[in-house]
DOKE-121001 format. One record per residue (C-alpha): y, x, z; residue in three letters. Coordinates in Angstrom, 3 decimals, always signed. Layout:
<sites>
         py         px         pz   resn
          Y          X          Z    Ala
...
</sites>
This chain:
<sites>
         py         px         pz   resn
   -200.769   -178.524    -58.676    Unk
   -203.304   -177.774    -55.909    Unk
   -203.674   -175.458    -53.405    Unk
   -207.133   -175.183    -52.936    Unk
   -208.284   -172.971    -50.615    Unk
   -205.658   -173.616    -48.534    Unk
   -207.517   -173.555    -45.122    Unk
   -206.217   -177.594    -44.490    Unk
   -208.633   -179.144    -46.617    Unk
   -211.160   -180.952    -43.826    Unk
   -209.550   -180.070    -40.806    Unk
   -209.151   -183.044    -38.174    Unk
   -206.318   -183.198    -35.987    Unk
   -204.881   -185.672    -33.647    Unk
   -202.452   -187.803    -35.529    Unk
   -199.461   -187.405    -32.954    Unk
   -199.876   -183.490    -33.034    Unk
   -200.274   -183.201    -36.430    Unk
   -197.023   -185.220    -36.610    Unk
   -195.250   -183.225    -34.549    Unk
   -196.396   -179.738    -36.422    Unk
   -195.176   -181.891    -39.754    Unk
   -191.339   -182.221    -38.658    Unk
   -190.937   -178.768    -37.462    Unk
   -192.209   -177.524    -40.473    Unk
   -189.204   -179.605    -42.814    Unk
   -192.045   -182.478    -43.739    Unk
   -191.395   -186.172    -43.285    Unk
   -193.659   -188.867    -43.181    Unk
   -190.951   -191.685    -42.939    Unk
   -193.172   -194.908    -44.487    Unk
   -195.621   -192.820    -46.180    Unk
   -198.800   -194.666    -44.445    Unk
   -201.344   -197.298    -43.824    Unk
   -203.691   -198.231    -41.021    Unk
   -206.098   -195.742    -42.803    Unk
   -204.075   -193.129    -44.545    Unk
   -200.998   -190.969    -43.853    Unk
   -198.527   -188.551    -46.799    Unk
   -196.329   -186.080    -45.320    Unk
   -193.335   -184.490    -48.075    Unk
   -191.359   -181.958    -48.329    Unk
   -188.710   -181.893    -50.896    Unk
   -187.401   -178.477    -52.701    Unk
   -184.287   -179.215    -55.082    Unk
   -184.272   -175.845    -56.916    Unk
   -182.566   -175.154    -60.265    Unk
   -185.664   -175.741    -62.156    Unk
   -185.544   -179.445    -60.822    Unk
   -186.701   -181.129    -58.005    Unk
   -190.336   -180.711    -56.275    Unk
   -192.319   -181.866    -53.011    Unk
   -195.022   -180.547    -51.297    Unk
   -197.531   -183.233    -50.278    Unk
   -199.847   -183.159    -47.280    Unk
   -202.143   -186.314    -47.399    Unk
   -204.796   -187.231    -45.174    Unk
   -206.895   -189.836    -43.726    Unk
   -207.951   -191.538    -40.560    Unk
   -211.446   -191.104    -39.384    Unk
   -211.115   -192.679    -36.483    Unk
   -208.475   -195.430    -35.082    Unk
   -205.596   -196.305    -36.586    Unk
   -202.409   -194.471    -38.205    Unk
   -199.872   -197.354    -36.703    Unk
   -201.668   -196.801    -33.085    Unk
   -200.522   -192.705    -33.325    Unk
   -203.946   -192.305    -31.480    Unk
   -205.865   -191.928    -35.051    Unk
   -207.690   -188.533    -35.985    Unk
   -206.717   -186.907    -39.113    Unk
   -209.086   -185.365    -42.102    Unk
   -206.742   -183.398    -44.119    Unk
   -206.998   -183.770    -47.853    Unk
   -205.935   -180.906    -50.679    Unk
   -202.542   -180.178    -50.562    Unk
   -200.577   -180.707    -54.321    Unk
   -197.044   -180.106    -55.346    Unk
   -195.703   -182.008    -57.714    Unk
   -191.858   -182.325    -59.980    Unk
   -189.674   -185.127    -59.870    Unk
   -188.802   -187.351    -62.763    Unk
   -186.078   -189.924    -62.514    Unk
   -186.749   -192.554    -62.960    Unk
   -190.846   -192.094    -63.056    Unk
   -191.945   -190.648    -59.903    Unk
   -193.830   -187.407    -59.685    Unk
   -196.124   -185.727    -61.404    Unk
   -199.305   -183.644    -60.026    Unk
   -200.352   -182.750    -63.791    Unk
   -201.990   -179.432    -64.795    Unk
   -199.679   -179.675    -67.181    Unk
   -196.782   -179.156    -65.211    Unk
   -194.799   -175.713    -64.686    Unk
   -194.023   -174.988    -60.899    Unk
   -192.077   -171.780    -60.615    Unk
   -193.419   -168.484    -58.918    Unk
   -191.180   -168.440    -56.096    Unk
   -191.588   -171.997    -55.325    Unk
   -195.497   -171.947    -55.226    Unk
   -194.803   -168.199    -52.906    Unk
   -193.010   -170.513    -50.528    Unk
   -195.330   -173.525    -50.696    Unk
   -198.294   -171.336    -49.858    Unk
   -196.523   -169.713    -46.952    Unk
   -195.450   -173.112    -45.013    Unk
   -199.315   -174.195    -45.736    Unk
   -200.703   -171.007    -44.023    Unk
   -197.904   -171.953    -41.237    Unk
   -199.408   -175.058    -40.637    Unk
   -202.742   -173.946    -40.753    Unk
   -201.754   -171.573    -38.128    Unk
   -200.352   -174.428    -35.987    Unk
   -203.162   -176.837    -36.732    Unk
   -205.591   -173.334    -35.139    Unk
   -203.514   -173.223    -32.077    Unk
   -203.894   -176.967    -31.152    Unk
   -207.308   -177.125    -31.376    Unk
   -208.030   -173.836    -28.912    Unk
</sites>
């Protein structure tokens, strides 16, 4: 699923804030990178099953490894876990009400965040 609209999609943001904003907000980034690109998760286990909420982006300029890079944040999606196949984004998919609710909150949280670093 995407949240379109979600106010992230474009914005540029140092890669060591945006880091920071990420782990206060529950995401990790662990080994979710390249030089170019960067995922941040966050993982829900709910009765329905088990979910994460992606925030992806890209560097537009330097590096991710030098933590100096600039950020262009992507869509956000939230996709459900399947052992042992991974996740799926699908349209197909059924994400419950209250999870989406909360998923659209913590994105307007870190669009707040992302608003007061750059003033």
């Amino acid at each position: 699923m995407k949240f379109e609209n979600s106010g992230l999609e474009n914005q540029t943001v140092e890669l060591s804030r945006l880091d920071d904003i990420m782990k206060s907000l529950g995401f990790v980034r662990a080994a979710q990178w390249d030089y170019e690109r960067v995922t941040y998760d966050r993982k829900y286990v709910i009765k329905e099953g088990t979910y994460y909420l992606r925030v992806q982006g890209y560097a537009v300029e330097g590096n991710v490894d030098s933590r100096y890079a600039l950020i262009k944040l992507l869509t956000p999606i939230l996709g459900k876990h399947y052992y042992p196949h991974g996740v799926e984004y699908g349209e197909d998919e059924h994400f419950p009400s209250s999870l989406v609710s909360q998923c659209q909150k913590l994105l307007s949280q870190i669009k707040s965040e992302l608003e007061k670093v750059k003033e």
